[in-house]
Rosetta silent file (secondary structure, phi, psi, omega in degrees, C-alpha in Angstrom):
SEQUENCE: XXXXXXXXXXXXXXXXXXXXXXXXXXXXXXXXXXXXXXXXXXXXXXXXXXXXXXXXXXXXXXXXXXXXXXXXXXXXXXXXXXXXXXXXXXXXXXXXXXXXXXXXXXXXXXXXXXXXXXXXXXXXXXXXXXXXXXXXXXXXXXXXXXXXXXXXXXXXXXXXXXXXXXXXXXXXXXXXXXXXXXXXXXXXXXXXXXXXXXXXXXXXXXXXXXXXXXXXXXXXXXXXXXXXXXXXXXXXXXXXXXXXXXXXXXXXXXXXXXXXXXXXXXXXXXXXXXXXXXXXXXXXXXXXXXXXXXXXXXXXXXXXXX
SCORE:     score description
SCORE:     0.000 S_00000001
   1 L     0.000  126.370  179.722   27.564   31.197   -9.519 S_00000001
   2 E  -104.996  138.644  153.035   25.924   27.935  -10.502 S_00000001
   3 E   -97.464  142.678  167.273   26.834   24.302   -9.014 S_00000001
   4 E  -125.145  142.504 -167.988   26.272   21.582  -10.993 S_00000001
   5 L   -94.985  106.662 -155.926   26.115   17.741   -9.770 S_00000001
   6 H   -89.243  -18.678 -147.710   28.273   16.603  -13.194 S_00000001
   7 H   -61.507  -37.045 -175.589   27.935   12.619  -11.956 S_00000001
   8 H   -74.350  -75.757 -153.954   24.155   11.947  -14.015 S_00000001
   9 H   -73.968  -14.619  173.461   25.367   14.149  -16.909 S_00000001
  10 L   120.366  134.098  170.317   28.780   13.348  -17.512 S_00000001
  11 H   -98.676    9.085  153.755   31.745   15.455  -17.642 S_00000001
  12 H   -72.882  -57.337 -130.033   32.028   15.873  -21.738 S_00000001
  13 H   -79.218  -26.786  173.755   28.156   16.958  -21.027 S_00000001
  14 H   -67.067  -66.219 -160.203   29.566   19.292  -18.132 S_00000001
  15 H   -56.421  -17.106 -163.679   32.823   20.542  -20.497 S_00000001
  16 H   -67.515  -75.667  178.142   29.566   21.287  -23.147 S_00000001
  17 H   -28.712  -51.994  171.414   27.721   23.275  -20.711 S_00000001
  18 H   -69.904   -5.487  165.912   30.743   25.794  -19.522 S_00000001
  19 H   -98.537  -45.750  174.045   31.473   26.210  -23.056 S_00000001
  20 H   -55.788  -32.928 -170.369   27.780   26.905  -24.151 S_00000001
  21 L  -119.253   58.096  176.763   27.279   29.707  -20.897 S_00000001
  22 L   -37.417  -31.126 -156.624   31.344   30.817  -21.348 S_00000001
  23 L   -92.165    7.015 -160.290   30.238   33.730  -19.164 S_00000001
  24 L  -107.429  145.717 -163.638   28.470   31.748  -16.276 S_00000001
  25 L  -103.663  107.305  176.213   30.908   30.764  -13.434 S_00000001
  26 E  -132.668  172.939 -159.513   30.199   27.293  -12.548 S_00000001
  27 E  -131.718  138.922 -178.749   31.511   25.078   -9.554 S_00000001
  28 L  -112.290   41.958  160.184   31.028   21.035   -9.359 S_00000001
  29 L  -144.201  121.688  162.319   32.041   21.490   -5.591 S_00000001
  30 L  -112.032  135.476 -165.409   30.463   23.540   -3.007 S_00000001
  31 L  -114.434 -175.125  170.422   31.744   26.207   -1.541 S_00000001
  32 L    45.921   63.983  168.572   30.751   29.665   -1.173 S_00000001
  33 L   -53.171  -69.385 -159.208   27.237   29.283   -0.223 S_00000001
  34 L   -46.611  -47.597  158.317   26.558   32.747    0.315 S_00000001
  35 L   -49.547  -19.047 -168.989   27.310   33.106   -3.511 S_00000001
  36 L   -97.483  106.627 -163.377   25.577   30.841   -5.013 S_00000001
  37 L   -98.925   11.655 -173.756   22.470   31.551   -6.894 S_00000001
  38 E  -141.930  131.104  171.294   21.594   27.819   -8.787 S_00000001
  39 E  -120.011  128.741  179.060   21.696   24.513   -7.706 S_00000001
  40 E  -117.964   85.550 -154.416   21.617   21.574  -10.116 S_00000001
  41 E  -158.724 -169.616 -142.681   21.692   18.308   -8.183 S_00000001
  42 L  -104.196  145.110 -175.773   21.351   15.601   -6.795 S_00000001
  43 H   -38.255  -64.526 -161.536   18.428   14.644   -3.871 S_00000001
  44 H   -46.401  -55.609  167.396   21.653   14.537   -0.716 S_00000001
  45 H   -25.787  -66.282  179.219   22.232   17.980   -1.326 S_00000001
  46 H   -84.312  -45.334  174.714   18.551   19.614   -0.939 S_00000001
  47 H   -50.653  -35.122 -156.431   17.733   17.275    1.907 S_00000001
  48 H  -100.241   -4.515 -169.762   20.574   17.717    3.820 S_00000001
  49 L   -73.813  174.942 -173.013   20.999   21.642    3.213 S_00000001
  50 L  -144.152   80.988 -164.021   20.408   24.556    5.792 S_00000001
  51 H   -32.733  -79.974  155.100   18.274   26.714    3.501 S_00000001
  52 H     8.367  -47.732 -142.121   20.163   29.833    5.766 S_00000001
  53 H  -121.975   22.841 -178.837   23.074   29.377    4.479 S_00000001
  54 L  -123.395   79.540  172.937   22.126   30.075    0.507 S_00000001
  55 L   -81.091   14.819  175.633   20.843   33.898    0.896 S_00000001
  56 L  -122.501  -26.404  163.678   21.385   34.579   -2.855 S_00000001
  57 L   -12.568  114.775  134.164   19.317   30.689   -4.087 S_00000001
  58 L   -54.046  -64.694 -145.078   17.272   31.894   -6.819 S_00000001
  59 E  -149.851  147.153  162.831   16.580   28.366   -8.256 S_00000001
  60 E  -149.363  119.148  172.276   17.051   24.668   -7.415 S_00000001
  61 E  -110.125  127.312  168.410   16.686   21.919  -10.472 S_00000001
  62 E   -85.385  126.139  165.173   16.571   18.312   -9.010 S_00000001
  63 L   -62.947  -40.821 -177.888   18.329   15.880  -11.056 S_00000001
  64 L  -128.866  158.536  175.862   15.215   13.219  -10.395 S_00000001
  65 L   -47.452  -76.353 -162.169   11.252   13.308  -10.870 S_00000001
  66 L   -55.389  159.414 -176.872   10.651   12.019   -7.562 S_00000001
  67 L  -151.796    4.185  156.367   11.092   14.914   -4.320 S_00000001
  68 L   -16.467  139.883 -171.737    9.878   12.917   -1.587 S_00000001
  69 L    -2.818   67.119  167.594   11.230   14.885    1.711 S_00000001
  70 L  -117.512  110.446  145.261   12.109   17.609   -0.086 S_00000001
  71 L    13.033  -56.223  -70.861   11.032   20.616    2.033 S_00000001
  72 L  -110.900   40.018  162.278    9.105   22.780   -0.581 S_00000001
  73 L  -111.044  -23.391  161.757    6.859   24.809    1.463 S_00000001
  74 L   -74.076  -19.970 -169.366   10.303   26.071    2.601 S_00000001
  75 L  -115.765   11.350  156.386   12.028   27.194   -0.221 S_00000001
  76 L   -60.500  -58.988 -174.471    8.290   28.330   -1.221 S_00000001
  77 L   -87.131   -0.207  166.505    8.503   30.861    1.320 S_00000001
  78 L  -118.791   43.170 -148.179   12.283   31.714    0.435 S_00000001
  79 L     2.330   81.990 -154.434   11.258   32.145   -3.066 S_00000001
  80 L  -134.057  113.560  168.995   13.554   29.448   -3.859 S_00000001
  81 E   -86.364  119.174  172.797   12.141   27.954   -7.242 S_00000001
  82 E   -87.552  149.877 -170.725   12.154   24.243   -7.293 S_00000001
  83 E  -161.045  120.141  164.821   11.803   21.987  -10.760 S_00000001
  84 L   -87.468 -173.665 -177.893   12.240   18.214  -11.031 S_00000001
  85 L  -103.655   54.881  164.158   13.111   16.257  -13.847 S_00000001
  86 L   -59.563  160.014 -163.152    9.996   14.742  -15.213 S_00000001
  87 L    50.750   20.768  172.605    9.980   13.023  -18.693 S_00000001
  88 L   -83.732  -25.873  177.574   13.662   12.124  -18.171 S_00000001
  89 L  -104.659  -13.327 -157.185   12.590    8.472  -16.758 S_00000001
  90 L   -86.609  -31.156 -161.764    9.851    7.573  -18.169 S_00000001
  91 H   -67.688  -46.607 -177.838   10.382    6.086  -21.642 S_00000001
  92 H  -105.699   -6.769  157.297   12.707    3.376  -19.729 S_00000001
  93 H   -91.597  -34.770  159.909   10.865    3.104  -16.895 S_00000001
  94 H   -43.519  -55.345  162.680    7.902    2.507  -18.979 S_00000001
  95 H   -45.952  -47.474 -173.493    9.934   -0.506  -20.906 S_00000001
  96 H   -47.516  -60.369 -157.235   10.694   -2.082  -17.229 S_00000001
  97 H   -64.747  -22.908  143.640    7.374   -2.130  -16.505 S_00000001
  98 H   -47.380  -36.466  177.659    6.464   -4.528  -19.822 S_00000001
  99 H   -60.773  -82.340 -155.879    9.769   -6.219  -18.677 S_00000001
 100 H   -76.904   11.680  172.057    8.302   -7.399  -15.700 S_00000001
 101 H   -85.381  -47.444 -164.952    4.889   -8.181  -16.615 S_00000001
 102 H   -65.270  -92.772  169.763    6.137  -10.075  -20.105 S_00000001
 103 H    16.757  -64.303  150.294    8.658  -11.933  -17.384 S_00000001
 104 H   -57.985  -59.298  170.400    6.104  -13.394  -15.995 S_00000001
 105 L   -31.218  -92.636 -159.477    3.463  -13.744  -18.941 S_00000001
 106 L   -69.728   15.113  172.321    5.860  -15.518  -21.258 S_00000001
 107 L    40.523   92.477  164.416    7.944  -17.801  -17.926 S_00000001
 108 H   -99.702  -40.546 -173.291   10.691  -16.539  -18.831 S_00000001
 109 H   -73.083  -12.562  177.843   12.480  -17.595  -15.659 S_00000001
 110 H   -67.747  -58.521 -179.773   10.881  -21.207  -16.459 S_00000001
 111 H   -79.357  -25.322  178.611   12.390  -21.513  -20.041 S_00000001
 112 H   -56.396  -43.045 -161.828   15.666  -20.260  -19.237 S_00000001
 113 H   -61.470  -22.464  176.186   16.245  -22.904  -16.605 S_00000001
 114 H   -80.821  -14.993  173.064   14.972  -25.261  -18.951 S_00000001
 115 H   -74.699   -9.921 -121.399   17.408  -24.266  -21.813 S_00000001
 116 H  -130.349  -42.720 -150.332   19.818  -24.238  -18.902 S_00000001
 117 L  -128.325   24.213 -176.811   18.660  -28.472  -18.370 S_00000001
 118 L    29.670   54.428 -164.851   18.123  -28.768  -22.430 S_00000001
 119 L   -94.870  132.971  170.894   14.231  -29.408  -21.366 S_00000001
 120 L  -110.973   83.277  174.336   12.083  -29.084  -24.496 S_00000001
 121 L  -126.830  105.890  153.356    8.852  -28.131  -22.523 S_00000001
 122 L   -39.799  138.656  139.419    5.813  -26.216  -23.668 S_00000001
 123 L   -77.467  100.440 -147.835    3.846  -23.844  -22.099 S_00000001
 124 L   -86.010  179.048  141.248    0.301  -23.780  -23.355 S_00000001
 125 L    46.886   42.752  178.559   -2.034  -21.063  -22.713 S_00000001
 126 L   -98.704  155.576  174.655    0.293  -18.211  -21.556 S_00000001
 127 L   -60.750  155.389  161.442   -1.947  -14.256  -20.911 S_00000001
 128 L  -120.084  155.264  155.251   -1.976  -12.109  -23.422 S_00000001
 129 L   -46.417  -61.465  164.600   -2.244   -8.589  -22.977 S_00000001
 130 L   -11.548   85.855 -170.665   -4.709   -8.155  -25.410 S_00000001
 131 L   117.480  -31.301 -174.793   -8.047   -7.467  -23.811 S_00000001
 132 L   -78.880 -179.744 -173.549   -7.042   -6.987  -20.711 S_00000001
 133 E  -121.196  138.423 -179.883   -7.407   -4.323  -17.873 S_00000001
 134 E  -135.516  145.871 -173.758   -4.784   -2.605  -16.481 S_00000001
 135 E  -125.073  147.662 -175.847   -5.231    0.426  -13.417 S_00000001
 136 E  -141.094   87.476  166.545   -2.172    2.483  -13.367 S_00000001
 137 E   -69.320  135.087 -158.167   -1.771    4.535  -10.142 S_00000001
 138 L    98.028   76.443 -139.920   -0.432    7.665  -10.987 S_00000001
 139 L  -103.904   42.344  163.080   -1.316    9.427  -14.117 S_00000001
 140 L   -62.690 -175.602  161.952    2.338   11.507  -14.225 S_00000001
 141 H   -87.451    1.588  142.202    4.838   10.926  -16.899 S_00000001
 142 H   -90.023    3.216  176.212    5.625    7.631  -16.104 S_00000001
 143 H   -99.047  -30.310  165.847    2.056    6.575  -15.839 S_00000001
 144 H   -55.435  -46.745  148.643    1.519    8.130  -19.062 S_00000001
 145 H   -57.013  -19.342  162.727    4.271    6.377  -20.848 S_00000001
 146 H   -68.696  -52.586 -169.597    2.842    3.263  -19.512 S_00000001
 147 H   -60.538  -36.609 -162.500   -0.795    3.991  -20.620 S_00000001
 148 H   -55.710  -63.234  149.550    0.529    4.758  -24.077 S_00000001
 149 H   -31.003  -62.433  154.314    2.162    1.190  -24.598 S_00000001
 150 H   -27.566  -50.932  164.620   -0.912   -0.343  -23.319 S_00000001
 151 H   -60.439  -44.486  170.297   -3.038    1.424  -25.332 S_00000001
 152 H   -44.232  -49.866 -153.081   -0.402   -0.396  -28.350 S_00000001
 153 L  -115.786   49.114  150.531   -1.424   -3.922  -27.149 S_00000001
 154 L    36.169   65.962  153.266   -5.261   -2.959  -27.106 S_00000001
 155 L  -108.814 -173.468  175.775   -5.921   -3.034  -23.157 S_00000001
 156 E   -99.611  110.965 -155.507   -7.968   -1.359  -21.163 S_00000001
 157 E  -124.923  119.914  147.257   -6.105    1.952  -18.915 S_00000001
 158 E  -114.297  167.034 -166.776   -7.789    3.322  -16.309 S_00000001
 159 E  -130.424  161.708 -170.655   -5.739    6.050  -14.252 S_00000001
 160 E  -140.221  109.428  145.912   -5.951    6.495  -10.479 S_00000001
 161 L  -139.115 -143.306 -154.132   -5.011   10.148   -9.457 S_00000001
 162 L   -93.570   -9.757  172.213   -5.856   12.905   -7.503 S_00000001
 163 L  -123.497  141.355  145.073   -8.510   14.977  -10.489 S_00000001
 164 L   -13.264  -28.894 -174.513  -10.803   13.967  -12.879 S_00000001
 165 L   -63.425   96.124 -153.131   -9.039   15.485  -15.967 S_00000001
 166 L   -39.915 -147.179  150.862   -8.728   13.389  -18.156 S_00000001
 167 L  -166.237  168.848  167.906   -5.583   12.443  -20.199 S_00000001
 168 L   -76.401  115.857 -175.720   -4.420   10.537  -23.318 S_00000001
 169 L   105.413    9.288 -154.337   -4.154    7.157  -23.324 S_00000001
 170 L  -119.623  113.732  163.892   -6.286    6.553  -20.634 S_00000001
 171 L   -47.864  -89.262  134.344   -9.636    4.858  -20.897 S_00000001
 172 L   -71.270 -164.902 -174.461  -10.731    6.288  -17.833 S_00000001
 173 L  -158.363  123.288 -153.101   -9.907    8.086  -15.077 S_00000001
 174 E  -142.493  149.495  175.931  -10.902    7.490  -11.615 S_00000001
 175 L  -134.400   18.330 -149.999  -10.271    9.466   -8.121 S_00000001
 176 L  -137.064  122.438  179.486  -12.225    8.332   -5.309 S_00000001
 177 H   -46.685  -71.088  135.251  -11.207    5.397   -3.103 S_00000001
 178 H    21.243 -103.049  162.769  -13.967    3.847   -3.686 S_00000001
 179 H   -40.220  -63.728 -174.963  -13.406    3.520   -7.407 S_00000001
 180 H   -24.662  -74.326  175.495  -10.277    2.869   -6.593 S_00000001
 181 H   -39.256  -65.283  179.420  -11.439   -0.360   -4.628 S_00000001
 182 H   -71.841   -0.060 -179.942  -13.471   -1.221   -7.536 S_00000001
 183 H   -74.512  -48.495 -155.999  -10.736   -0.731  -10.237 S_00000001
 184 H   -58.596  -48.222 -162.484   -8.431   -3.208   -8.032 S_00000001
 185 L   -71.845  -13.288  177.576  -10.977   -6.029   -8.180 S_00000001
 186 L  -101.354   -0.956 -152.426  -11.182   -6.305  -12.318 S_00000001
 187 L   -94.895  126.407 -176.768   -7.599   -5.263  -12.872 S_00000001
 188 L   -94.991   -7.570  174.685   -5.381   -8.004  -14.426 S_00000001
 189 E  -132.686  137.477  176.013   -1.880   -5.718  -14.023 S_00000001
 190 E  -108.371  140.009 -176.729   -1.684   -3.162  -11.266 S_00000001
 191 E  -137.492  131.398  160.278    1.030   -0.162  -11.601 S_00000001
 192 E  -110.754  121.421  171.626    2.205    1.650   -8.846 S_00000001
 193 L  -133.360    7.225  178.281    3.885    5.260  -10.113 S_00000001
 194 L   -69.960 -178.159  179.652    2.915    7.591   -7.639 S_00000001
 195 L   -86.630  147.817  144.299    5.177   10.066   -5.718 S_00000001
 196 L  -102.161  160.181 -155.956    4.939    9.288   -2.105 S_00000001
 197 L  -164.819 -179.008 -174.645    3.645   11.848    0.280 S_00000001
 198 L   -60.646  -22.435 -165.366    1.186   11.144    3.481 S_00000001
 199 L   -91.949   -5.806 -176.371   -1.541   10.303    1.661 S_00000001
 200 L  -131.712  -13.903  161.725    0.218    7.298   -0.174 S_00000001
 201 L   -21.268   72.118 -163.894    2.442    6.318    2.416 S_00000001
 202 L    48.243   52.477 -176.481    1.736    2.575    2.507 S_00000001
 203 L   -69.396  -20.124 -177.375   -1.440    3.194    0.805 S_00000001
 204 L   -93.456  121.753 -168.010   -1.095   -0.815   -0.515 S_00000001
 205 L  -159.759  166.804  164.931   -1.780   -2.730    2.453 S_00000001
 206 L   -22.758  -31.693 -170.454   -3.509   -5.932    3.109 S_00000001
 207 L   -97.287  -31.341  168.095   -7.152   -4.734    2.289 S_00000001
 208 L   -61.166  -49.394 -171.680   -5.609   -3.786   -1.127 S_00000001
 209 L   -94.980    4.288  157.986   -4.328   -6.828   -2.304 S_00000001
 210 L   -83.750   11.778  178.284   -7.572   -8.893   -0.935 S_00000001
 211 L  -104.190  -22.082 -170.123   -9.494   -6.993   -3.437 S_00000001
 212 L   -80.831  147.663  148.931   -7.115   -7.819   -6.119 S_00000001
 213 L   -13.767  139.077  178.600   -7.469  -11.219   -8.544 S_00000001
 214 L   -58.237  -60.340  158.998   -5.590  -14.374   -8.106 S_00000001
 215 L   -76.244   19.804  163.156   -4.394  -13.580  -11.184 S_00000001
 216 L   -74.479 -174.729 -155.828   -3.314  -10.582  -11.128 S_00000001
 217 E  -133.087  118.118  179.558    0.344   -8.827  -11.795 S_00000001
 218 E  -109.953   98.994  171.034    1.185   -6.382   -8.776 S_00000001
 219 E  -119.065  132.086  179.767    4.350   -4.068  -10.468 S_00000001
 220 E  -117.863  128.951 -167.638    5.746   -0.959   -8.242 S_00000001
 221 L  -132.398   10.720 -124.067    7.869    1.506   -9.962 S_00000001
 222 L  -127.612 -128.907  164.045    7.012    4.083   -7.645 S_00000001
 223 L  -145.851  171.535 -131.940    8.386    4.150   -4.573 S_00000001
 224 H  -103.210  -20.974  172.948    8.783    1.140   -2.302 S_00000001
 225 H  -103.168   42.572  119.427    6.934    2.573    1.407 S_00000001
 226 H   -30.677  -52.154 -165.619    4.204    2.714   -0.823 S_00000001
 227 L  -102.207 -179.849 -174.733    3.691   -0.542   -0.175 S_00000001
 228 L  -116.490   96.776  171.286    2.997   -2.052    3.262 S_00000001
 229 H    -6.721  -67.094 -160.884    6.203   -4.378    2.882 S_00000001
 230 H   -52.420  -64.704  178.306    4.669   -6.893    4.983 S_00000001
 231 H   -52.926  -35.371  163.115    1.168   -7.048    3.576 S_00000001
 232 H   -64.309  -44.936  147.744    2.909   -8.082    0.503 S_00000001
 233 H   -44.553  -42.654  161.905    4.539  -10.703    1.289 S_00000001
 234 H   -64.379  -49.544  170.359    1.893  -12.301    2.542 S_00000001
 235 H   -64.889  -17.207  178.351   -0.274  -12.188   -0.511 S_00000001
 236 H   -58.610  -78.302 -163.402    2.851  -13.541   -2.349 S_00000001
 237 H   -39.862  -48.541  179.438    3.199  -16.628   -0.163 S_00000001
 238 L   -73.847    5.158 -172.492   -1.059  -17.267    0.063 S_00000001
 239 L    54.936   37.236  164.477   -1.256  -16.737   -3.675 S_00000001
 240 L   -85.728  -13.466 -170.223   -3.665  -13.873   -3.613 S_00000001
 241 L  -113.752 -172.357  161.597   -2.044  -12.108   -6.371 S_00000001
 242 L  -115.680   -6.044  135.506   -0.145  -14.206   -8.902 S_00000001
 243 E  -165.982 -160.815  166.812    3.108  -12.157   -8.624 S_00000001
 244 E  -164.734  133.502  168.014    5.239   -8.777   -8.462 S_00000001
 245 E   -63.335   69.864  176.593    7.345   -6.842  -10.571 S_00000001
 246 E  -111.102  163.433 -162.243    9.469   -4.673   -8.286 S_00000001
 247 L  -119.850   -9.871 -151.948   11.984   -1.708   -8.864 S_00000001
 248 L  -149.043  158.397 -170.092   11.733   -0.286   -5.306 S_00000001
 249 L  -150.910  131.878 -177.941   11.872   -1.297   -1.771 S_00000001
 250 L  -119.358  100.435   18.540   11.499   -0.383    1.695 S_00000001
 251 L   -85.658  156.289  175.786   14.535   -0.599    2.907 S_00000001
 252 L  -109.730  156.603  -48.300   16.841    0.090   -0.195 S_00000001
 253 L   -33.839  145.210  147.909   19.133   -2.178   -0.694 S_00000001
 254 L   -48.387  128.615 -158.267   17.068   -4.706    0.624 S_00000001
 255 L   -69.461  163.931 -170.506   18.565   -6.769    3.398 S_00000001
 256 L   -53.438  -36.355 -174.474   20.397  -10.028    2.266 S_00000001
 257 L  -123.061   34.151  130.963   17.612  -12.046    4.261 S_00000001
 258 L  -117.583 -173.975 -159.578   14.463  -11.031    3.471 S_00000001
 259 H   -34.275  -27.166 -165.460   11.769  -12.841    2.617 S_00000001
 260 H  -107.415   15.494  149.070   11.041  -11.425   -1.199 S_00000001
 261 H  -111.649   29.724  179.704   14.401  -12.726   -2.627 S_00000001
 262 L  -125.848  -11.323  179.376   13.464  -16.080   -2.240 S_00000001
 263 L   -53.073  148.403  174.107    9.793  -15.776   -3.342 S_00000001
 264 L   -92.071   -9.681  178.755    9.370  -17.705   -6.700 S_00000001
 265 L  -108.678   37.055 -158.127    6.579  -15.356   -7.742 S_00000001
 266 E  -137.052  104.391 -160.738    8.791  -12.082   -7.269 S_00000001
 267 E  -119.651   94.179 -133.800   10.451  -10.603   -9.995 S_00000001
 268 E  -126.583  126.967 -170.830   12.633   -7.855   -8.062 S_00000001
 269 L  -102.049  151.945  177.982   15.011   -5.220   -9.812 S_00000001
 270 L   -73.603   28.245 -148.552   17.719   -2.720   -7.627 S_00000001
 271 L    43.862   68.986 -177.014   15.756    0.385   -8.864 S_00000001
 272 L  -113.445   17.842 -148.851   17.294    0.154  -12.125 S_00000001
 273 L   -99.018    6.377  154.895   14.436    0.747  -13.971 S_00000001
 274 L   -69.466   -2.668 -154.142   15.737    4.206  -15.279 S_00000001
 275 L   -82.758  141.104 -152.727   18.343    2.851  -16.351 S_00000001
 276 L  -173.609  136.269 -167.460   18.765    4.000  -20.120 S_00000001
 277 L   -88.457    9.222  157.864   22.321    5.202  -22.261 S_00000001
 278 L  -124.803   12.701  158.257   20.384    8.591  -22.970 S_00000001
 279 L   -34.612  -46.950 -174.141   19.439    9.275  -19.536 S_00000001
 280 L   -60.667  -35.959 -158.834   22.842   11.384  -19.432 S_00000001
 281 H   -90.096  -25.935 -165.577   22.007   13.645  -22.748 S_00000001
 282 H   -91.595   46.107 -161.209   18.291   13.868  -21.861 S_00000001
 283 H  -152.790  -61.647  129.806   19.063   15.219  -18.415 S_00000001
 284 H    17.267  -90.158 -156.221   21.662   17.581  -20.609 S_00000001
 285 H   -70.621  -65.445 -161.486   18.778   18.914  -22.997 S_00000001
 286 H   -63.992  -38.926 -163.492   16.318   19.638  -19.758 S_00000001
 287 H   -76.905  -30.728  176.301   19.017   21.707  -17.791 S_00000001
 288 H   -61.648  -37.972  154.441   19.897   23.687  -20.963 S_00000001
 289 H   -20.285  -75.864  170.869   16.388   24.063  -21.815 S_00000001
 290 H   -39.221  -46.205 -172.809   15.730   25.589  -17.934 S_00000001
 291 H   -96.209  -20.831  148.666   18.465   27.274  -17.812 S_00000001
 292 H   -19.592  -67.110  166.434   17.977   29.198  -21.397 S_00000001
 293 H   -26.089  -72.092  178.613   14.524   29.993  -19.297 S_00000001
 294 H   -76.217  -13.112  143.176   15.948   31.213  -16.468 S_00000001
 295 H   -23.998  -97.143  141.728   18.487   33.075  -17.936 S_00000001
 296 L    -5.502  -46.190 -175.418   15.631   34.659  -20.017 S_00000001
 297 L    85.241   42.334 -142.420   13.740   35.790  -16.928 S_00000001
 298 L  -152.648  164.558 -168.896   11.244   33.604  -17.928 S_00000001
 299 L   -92.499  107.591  165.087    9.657   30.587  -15.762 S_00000001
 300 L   -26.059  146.317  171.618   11.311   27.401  -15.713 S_00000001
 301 L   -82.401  173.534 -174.468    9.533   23.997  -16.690 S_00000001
 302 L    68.460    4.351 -164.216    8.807   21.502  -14.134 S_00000001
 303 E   -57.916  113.393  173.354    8.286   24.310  -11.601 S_00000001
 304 L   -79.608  -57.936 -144.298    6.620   22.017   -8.151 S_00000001
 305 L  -131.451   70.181 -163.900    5.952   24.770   -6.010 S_00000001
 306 L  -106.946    0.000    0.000    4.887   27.522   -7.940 S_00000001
């Protein structure tokens, strides 16, 4: 017995699936724990579960890349294979992140209001990409999809993870705080993609964004208690950076009254930046993919905690 969470794929994408596995019994409610050997869902589900009460869980494929307090030294030891969705987000998360740097670059919020007030005012002198350096924490498959597009408009990509190996699209590569420190101070766009975990946990704090440029572009795509909320805010208001491009927040939604919907140098999205009309079929494609795998006896892709 499989459950499947039909709301990301769709229920034509659901009626596909139960026609493609005719002989596989599956339930888009759950019941029957003790039965159930696949879960295909959504994060409330595996946070909120009582691992106990699935003794036949085989398998569990998360519906999104990120797995932030997701257990998985637990369902490690109850050989419970876990698999995220990576390369399902990236391509439009990748796009955002050009959204909100070009957003700024190009004023965008400047000329609408002036088409808005029929203002026929130039803007000399706006950045170009071209030339420039960009550090992209997170060398995953949205930091990859980022580098690649960079690598289009002839920058410079350095990657901030946790090994030396290199990758494609990436100028460098750099893993040492340290480096790190010295990446921040030359970098004219900063990307935050990592996963958070302890070690990143409001890793962006006050000492981070006094290393960066005046003019730099701070965009988080990542996750949002990443950042040290506070510490950000601050650099906004003093003009240490020159703005930021955010998809994420700590708290989500953000409350009505603070401080970073009113900043003018804040360009702030609802964590929409997946948002994409083939998110549903590409979601589709990976669980048929997986379960054709598992099925197979064979190892699923995306496997975290193998």
């Amino acid at each position: 017995m499989i459950y499947v969470d039909p709301r990301l794929i769709g229920r034509e994408n659901f009626k596909t699936l139960e026609s493609r596995y005719s002989d596989i019994d599956f339930i888009t409610e759950i019941s029957n724990k003790e039965q159930l050997e696949v879960l295909i869902t959504m994060p409330q589900v595996v946070k909120s579960m009582k691992v106990q009460e699935y003794p036949n869980l085989k398998w569990i494929q998360y519906l999104m890349a990120g797995y932030d307090g997701v257990d998985l030294n637990m369902f490690k030891q109850k050989g419970i294979v876990f698999s995220n969705a990576q390369d399902i987000f990236s391509k439009s998360i990748a796009e955002d992140v050009f959204t909100k740097i070009l957003f700024f670059n190009r004023h965008v919020k400047q000329f609408v209001q002036n088409m808005e007030q029929s203002i026929w005012e130039p803007i000399r002198e706006e950045p170009e990409l071209t030339g420039s350096n960009a550090l992209i924490l997170g060398v995953g498959s949205i930091g990859k999809e980022v580098a690649k597009r960079f690598q289009a408009f002839e920058m410079n990509v350095t990657g901030y993870r946790a090994t030396k190996k290199p990758a494609e699209h990436f100028d460098s590569i750099i893993t040492e705080d340290d480096e790190l420190n010295k990446a921040l101070q030359v970098a004219d766009y900063v990307v935050m993609a990592l996963p958070l975990n302890e070690k990143t946990d409001h890793m962006f704090n006050k000492e981070k964004f006094t290393l960066m440029k005046s003019s730099a572009l701070f965009i988080n795509v990542g996750r949002g208690p990443s950042v040290n909320q506070d510490d950000l805010v601050e650099a906004l208001r003093n003009r240490q950076i020159r703005g930021a491009g955010l998809d994420v927040t700590e708290p989500e939604p953000l409350p009505k009254d603070h401080p970073l919907w009113k900043l003018d140098n804040v360009y702030l999205t609802p964590h929409n930046a997946s948002s994409s009309p083939y998110m549903r079929d590409r979601l589709f494609e990976m669980i048929c993919m997986n379960l054709d795998l598992y099925l197979a006896g064979k190892q699923v892709r995306y496997q975290i905690n193998n």
